[in-house]
C-alpha positions as CSV (number, residue, x, y, z in Angstrom):
1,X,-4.3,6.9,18.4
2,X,-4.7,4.2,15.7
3,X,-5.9,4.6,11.9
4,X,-7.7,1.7,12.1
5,X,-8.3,-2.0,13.6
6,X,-6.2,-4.5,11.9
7,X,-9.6,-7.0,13.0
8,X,-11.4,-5.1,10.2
9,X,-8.8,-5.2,7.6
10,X,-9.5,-8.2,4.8
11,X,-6.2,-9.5,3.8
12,X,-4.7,-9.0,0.4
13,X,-7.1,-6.1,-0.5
14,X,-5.7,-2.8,-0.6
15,X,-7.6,0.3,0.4
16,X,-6.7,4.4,0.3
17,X,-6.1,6.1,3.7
18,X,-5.8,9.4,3.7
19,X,-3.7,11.7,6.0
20,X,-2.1,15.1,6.5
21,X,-2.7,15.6,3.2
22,X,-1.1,12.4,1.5
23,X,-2.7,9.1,0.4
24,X,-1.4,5.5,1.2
25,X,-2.4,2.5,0.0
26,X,-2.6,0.1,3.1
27,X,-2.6,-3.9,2.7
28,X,-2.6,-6.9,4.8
29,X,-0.6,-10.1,4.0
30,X,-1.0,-12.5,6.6
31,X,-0.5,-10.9,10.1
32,X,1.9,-8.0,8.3
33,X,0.6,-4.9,7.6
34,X,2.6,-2.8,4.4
35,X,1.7,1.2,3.4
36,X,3.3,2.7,0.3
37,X,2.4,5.8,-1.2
38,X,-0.9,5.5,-3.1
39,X,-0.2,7.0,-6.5
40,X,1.6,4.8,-9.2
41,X,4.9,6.4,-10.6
42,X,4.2,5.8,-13.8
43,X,0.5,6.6,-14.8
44,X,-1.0,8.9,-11.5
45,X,-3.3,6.1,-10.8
46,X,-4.2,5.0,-7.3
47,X,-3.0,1.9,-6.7
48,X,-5.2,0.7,-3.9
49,X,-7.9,0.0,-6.7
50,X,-5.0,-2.7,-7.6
51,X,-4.7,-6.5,-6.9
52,X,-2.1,-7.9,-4.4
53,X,-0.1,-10.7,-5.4
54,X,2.9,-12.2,-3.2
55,X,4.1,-8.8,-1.7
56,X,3.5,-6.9,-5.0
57,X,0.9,-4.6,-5.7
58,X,-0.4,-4.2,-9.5
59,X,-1.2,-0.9,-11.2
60,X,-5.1,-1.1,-12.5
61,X,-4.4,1.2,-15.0
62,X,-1.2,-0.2,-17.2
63,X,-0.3,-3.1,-15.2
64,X,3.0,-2.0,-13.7
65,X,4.2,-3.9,-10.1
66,X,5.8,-2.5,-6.9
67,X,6.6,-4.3,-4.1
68,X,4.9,-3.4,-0.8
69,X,7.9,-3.8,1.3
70,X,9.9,-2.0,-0.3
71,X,8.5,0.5,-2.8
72,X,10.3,-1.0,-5.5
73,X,9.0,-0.9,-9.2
74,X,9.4,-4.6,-10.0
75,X,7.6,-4.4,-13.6
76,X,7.5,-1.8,-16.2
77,X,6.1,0.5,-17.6
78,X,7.3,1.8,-13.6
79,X,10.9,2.3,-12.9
80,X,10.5,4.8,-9.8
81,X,9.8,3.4,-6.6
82,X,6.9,4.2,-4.2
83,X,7.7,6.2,-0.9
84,X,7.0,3.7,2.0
85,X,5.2,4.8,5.3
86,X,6.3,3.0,8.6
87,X,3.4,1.1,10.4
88,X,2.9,0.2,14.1
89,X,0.6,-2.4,15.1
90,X,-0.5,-2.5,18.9
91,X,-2.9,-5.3,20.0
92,X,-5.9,-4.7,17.2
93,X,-4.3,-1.1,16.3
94,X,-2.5,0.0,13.4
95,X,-1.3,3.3,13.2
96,X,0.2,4.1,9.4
97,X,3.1,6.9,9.7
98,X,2.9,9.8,6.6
């Protein structure tokens, strides 16, 4: 059962999907689709009201950068890295694992 249709995703802007009680933050770049957890480490603030730039997602809130692939804080005021959640794409589904 698929999350969503990747047809209906806008690439390079983020958005919050919620499941089994935990919140990613889901993006497409390109025909790759990246989910990290949705909360930044730093500041509690949900990061898919941030801007993607070149793999990295930026805080809103104090500016702080994680990469998308990996979870890794690349920027401060963050120094703890995101959980990342595996994601399948099938034909026009994506189904985000949490």
């Amino acid at each position: 059962m698929s999350d969503f249709k990747f047809s209906q995703m806008t690439e390079n802007k983020p958005f919050k999907l919620e499941k089994n009680g935990k919140a990613a933050c889901v993006t497409r770049i390109g025909d790759q689709v990246f989910a990290v957890a949705d909360t930044c480490t730093h500041s509690e603030a949900s990061l898919s009201e941030g801007d993607i730039l070149d793999y990295k997602i930026e805080c809103w809130l104090h500016g702080a950068e994680f990469d998308v692939r990996t979870g890794e804080a690349v920027t401060p005021p963050a120094t703890e890295k995101l959980e990342v959640y595996a994601v399948a794409i099938d034909g026009d589904s994506v189904t985000v694992e949490i």
